[in-house]
VEXDREN-2710 file (C-alpha; in Angstrom, 1 decimal):
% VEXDREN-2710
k/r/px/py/pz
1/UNK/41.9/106.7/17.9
2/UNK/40.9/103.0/16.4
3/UNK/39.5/102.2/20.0
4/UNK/37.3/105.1/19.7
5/UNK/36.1/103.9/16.4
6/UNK/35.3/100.6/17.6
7/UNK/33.9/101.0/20.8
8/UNK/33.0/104.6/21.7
9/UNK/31.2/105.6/18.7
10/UNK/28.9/102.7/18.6
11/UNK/28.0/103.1/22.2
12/UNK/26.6/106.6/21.8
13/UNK/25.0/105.3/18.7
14/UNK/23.4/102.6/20.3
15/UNK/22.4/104.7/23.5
16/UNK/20.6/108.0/21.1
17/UNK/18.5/104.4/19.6
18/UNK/17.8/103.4/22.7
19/UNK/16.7/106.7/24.1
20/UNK/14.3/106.7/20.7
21/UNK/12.9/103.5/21.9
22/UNK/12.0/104.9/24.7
23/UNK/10.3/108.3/23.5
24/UNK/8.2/105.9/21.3
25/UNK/7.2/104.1/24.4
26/UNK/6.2/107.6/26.3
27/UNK/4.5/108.3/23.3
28/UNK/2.3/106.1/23.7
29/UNK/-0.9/107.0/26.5
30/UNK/0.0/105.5/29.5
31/UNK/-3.3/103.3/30.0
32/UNK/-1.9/101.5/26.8
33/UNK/1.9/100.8/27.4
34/UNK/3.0/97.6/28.6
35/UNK/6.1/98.9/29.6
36/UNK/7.3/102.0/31.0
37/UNK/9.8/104.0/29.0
38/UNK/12.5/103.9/31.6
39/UNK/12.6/100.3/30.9
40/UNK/14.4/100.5/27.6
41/UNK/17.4/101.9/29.2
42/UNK/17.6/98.3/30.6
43/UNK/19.0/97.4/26.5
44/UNK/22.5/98.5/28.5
45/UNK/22.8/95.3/30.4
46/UNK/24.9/92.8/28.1
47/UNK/23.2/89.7/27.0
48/UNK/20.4/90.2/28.4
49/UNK/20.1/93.2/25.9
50/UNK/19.6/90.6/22.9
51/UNK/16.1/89.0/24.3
52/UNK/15.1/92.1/25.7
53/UNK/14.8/93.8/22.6
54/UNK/11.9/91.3/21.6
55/UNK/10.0/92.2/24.6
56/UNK/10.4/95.9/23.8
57/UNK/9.3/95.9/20.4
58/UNK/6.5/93.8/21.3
59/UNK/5.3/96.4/23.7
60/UNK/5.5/99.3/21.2
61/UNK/3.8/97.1/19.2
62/UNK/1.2/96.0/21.2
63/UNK/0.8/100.3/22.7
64/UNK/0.3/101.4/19.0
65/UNK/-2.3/98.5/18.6
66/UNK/-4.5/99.4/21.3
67/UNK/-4.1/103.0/20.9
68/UNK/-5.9/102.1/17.0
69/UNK/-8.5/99.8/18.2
70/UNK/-9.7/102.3/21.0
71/UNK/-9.8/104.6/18.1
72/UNK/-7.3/107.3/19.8
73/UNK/-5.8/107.2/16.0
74/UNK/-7.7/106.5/12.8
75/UNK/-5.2/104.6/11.0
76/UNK/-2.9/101.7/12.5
77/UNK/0.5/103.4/12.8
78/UNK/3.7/101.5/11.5
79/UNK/6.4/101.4/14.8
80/UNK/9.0/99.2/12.1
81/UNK/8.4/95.8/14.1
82/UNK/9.3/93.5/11.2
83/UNK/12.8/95.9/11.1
84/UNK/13.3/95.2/14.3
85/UNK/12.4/91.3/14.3
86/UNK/15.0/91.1/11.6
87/UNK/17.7/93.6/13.2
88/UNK/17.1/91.4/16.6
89/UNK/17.5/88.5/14.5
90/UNK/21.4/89.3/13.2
91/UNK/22.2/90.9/16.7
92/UNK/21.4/87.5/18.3
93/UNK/23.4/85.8/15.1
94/UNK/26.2/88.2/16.3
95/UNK/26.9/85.7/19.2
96/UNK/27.5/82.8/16.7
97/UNK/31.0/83.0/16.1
98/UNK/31.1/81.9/12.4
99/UNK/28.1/84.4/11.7
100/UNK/29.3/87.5/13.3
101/UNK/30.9/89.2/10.1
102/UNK/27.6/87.6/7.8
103/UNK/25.2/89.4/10.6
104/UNK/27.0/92.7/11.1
105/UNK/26.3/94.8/8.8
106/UNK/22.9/93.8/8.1
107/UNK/21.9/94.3/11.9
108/UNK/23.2/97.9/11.2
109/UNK/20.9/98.3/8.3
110/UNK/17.7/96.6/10.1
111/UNK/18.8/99.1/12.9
112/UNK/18.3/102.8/11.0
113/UNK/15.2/101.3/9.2
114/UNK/13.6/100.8/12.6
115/UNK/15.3/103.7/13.9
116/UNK/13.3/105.9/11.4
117/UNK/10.1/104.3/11.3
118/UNK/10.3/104.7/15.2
119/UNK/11.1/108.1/14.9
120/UNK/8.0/108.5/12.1
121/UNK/5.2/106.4/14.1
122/UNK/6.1/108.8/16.8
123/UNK/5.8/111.8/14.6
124/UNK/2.5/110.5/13.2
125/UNK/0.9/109.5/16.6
126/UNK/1.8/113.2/18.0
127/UNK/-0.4/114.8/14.3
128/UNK/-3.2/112.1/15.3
129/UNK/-3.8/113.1/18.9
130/UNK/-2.8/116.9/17.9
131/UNK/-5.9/116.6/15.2
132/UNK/-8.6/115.6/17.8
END
C-alpha cells in the first residue's frame, strides 16, 4: 500500500501533466509549433526527462509567441514559463543528493502552478481563435 503511495500515484500524476503539456502544444496552430505534441510523451524516458523539460517549455513558449505576433490572438497569452523554469529548476536539484528533500516539495508546488496556467493559456487560446 506504501509502494503505491510512493511510486504509483506520482506516475499517473506526472503522466495526466504530461499529457496537459502536450494538449498545450496541439493547441497551438501547427505552422507555429516547434514541436509536435507527441514529443512530450518523450518526459517518460528518465534523465533525459530533466533537460527535456526546458526544451518543451521553450517551445510552448516560443508557439504562444508567434501565435501573438501574427496577431492570431490579441493579447500575449501566459503558458506559466517562469513556473516551469523554476519547477525544472528543483526537479534537476532533485538529483543532488543533499538537496533532494529542500527541492521536493517546492518542485510539487512550481508543478500545479504551471499545471494550471497551462491548462488556462490553453483555455484562453481556444476563446481567442473561437472569437475571430
Amino acid at each position: 500500500m506504501f509502494a503505491a503511495f510512493l511510486i504509483i500515484i506520482p506516475f499517473v500524476t506526472f503522466v495526466f501533466y504530461i499529457r496537459a503539456i502536450s494538449k498545450t502544444i496541439k493547441a497551438i496552430d501547427p505552422e507555429y509549433r516547434t514541436q509536435s505534441p507527441g514529443m512530450a510523451w518523450l518526459l517518460l524516458i528518465p534523465v533525459f526527462n530533466v533537460i527535456w523539460f526546458f526544451f518543451l517549455l521553450k517551445s510552448i513558449k516560443t508557439g504562444f509567441l508567434r501565435m501573438y505576433e501574427s496577431q492570431r490572438v490579441s493579447q500575449p497569452i501566459d503558458t506559466g514559463y517562469t513556473y516551469g523554469i523554476a519547477m525544472g529548476c528543483c526537479w534537476a536539484a532533485i538529483f543532488i543528493p543533499k538537496l533532494i528533500f529542500v527541492a521536493l516539495i517546492p518542485m510539487f508546488v512550481f508543478s500545479i502552478l504551471h499545471w494550471t496556467k497551462l491548462n488556462n493559456a490553453r483555455k484562453r487560446l481556444s476563446e481567442e481563435l473561437n472569437r475571430n
